[in-house]
N, C-alpha and C positions, 0 to 999 in steps of 0.2 A: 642371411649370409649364404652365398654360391660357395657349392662346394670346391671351386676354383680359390676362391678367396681363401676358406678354413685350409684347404692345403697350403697356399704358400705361408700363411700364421706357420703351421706347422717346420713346412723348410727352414724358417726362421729362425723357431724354437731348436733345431736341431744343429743350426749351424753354430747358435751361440751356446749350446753345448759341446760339439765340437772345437771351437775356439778356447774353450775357456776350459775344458777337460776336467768342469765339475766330477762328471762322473765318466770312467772308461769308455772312449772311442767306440766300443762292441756292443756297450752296453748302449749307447746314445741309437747307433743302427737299428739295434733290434728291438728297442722301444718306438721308433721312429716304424718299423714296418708293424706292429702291432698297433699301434694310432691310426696308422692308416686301414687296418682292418676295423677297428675298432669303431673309427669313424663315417666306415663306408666307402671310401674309398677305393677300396678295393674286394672283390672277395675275399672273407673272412678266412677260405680254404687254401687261397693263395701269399697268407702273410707270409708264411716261413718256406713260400716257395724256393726263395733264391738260394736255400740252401741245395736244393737237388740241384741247381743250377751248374751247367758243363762248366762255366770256368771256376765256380769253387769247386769241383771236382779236379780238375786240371793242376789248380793249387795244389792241391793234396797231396797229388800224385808226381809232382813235382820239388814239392820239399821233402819227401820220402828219396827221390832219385839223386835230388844234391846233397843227405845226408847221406848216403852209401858212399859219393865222391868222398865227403867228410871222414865217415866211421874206416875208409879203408884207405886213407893217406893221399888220394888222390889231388884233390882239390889244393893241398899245401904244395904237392909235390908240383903240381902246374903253373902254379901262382912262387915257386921257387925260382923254376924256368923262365916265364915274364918278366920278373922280377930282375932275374941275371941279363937278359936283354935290354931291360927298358930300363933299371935303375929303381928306386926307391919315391923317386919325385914326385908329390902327389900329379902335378902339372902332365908331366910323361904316361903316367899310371892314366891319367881321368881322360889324357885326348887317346890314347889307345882300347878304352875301355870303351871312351863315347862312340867312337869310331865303326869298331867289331860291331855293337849293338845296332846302329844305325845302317847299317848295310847290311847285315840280318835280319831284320824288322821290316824292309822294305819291300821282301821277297814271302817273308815268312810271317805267323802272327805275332807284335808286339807284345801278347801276353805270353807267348810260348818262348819269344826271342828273352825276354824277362828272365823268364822262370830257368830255361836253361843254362845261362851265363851266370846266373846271382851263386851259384854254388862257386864257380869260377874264381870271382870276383872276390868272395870272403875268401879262399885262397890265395891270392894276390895278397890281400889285407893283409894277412894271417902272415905270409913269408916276408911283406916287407915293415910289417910291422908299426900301421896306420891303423886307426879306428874305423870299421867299414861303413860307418856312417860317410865316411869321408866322396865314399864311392861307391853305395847303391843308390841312393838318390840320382847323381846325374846317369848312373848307368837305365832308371828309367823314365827318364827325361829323354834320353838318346833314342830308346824304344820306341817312345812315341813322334818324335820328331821324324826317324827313318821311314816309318810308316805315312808318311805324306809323299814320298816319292814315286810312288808307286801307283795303278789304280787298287792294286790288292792288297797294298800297305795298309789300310783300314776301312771299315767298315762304308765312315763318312764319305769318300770318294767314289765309290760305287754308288752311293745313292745320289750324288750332285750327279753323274756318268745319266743317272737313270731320270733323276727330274729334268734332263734336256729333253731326253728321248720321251717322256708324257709330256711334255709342251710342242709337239712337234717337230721341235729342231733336229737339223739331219746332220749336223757337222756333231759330232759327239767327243769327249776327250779321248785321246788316245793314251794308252798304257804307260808310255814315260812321259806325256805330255805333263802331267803333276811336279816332274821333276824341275821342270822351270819353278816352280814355286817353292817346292819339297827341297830340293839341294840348297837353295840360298837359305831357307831357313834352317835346316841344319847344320850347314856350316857357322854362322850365326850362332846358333842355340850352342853347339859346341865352343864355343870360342869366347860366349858370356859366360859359361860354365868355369871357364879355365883361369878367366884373368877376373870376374866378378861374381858369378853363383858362388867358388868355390870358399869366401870370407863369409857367407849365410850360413854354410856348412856348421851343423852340429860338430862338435869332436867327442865322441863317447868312444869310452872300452867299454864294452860288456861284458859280465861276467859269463855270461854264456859261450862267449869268444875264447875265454882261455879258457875253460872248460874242455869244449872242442880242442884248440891245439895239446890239453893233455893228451887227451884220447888219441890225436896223431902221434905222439912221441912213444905211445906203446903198442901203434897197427901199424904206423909205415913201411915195418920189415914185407909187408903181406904183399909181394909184386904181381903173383895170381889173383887177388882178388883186386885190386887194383887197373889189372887190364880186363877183369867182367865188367869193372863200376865204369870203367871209360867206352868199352863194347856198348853198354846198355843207353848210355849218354849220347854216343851216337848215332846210335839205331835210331832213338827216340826221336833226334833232333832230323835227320833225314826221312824219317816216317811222316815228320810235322809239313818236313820243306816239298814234300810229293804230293801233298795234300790229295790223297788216295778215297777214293768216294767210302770203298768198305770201311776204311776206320775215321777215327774223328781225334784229333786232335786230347782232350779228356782220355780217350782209351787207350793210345799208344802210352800216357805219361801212366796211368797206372797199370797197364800191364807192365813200363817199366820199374813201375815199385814194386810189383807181385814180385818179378825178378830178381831184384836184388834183396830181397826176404829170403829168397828160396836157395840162390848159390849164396848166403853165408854171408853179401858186402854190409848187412847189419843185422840183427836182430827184429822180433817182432815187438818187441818193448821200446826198442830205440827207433823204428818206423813210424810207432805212432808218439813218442815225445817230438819226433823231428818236425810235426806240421804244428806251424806258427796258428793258433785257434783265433786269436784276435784277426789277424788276418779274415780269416776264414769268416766269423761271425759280422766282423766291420763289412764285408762286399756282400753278405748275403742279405743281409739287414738292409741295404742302400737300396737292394734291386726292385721290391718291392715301390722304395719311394720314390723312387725313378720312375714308375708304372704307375701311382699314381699321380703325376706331376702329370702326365701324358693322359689318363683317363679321365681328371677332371676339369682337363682342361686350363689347368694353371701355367704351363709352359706356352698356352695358344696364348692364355692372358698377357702373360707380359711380353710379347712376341705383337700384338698387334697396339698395345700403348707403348711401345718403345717407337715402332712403324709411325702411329699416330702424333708421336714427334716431332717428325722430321718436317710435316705441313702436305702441302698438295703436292708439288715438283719440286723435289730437291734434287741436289746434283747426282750423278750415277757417283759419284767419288764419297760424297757422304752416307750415301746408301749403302756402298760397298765396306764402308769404316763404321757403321754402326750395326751393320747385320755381323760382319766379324765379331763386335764387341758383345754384341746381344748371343751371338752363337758361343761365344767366351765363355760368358757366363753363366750359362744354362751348363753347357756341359762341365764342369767346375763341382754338380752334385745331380746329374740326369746322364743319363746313357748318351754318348755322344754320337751313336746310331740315332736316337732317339732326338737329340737336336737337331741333329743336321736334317733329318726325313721331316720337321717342325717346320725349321725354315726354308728350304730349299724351297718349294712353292710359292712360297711369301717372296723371296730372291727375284722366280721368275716373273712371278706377275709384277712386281714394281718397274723390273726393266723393261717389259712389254710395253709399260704404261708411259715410261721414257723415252721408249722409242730406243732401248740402249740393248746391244749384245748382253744375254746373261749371264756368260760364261765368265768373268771375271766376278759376278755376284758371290755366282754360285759355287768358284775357285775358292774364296773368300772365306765363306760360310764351309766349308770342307777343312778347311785349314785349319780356319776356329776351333773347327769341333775335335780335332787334335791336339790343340794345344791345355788339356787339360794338367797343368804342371800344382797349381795352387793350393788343393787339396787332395787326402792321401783316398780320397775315392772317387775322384775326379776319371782316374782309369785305371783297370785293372793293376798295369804294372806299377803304378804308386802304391797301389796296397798291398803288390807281395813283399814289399820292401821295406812296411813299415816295420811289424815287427821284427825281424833280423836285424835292418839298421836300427833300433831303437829310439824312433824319429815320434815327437808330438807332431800335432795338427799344425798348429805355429810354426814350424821345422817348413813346412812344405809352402806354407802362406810366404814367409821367410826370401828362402833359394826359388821358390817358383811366379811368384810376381813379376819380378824384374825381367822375367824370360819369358812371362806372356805381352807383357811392355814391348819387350826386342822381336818376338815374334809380329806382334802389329805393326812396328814400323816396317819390318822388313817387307812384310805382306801388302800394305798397302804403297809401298817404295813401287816393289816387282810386279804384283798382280796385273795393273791397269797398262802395264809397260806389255806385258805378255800378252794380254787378251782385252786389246784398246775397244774400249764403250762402245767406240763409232766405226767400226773397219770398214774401210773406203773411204775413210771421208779425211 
């Protein structure tokens, strides 16, 4: 048996423990990156790499920075304000919420656009008095949707930018040129959220939630520490959107947790209760199987028998609708960097062989790799979400199916319309 094969056994094993949450989500990951050292797969020295990993770091230093909005009244007091503008409606709440994120995301990173507003948004909850289940979910579903508008929305469009430019092609995408593709689907994705995701919607209270709003009801008075915890939120957030070579993304969000340790907006005890660990252990765990899906060659595997499908000359339309669906699914439990850089080659050379422009392939295969909504480690901002919203696996299966559904039709509606097979003809 290829070590290709023993891995996907494995993906397997882990999805239907994920699915069925015999045993904790964190526990299932970090068994899942220990299998794979275990089996070879990977170096042995690299299982529990993903914990150094920058976006669990990021994490860290980011629910350290929304508890200080939290522990110093901030976060209720702003989600009072929204709340007295927009109403209480979840409807009003979720396409303002989807909105903000989605046009933050598209300029800035999806997991930083996340991490920033999720403190936000339990404030919102918290003042109009909905379960935030109701509205971190789509809030990072928005995340990732906005970041397709962009070339620097996400990772996967820089690399479909760059597999034109190693196949020779000299017309390359331009910076809003994604937008064609990127705006209809998230207007879309916004608008199944509002009149259909939002019935999938878990409704939990947490005890954790009103815990928190005790703790606002005897720190709100604190208006100086209040305007440090909103100082530091912004800094942070503009440090992110400069994207400045000296610092990194990871460093700005925990020097802005040093910060708010240090003027007083919480304690060092309530610092470190405020990072969600399942979080933390669910994405570090993944990262590793993610690398090995990619080293042993299991993601080439079903990448060229899904290809091997389709026959000799199929249409540029069915090519275009199965490499979407094949790049779906991969990213669903594999780095969607990591799929899209899979298939993007595989994209070009089929169209070469069709004689068809790639660009609509390889639009395709970009988009896909974005749409990871289905599972809560499909992309980063599904898993900073899970724990705070209190969301199972099924939760995300749920509300995120039917919006990888709307996302393909829309995709393959618009794609071929924007970047026709045959231009000229």
């Amino acid at each position: 048996m290829t070590p290709a094969v023993k891995c996907l056994i494995l993906l397997a094993v882990i999805a239907l423990f994920f699915v069925t949450e015999m045993i904790p989500l964190a526990v299932t990951a970090m068994g899942g990156a220990i299998a794979c050292g275990l089996l070879g797969f990977i170096p042995i020295k690299t299982v529990f790499s993903g914990l150094s990993n920058s976006t669990v770091v990021l994490f860290a230093g980011m629910f350290v920075v929304g508890a200080a909005m939290f522990h110093t009244g901030l976060a209720q007091k702003i989600g009072a304000g929204v709340v007295k503008v927009s109403g209480t409606g979840e409807n009003s709440l979720m396409f303002g919420i989807m909105l903000i994120a989605a046009g933050l995301s598209a300029v800035l990173s999806n997991t930083g656009t996340a991490a920033c507003l999720m403190p936000v948004v339990l404030g919102i909850c918290a003042a109009a008095k909905i379960p935030a289940s109701r509205q971190l979910m789509p809030l990072a579903f928005a995340a990732g949707l906005g970041g397709t508008i962009t070339m620097v929305g996400t990772p996967p469009n820089i690399i479909a930018n760059g597999a034109l430019a190693a196949a020779g092609i000299q017309s390359s995408f331009g910076f809003f040129e994604y937008a064609k593709a990127g705006i209809p689907l998230t207007v879309a994705g916004i608008l199944y959220m509002m009149f259909i995701g939002k019935h999938l919607l878990p409704k939990k209270a947490l005890d954790a939630d009103q815990e928190i709003e005790q703790e606002i009801e005897a720190s709100a008075t604190n208006s100086s520490k209040q305007m440090v915890a909103a100082a530091i939120l912004v800094v942070v957030v503009l440090v992110m959107a400069m994207n400045f070579k000296w610092i990194t993304l990871e460093m700005a969000a925990v020097i802005g947790a040093i910060v708010a340790v240090l003027t007083g907006c919480l304690t060092e005890k309530q610092a470190y209760a405020s990072i969600d660990w399942v979080t933390i252990f669910l994405f570090a765990g993944m990262m590793p199987v993610s690398s090995a899906m990619d080293k042993t060659g299991a993601g080439k595997m079903i990448a060229q028998w899904t290809v091997g499908l389709m026959g000799g000359s199929p249409s540029p339309l069915l090519v275009t609708a199965v490499l979407f669906i094949l790049s779906c699914m991969l990213t669903q439990f594999m780095s969607n960097t990591a799929s899209a850089a899979l298939l993007c080659p595989i994209g070009v050379a089929i169209s070469k062989q069709l004689g068809a422009d790639p660009k609509a392939v390889l639009m395709a295969i970009a988009m896909a790799a974005s749409c990871a909504f289905a599972t809560p480690v499909g992309t980063p901002p599904n898993t900073l979400v899970l724990g705070p919203g209190g969301y199972k696996f099924m939760d995300y299966v749920k509300a995120g199916t039917g919006l990888v559904i709307v996302s393909f039709i829309v995709c393959i509606i618009v794609i071929p319309i924007a970047w026709p097979f045959f231009p000229g003809k």
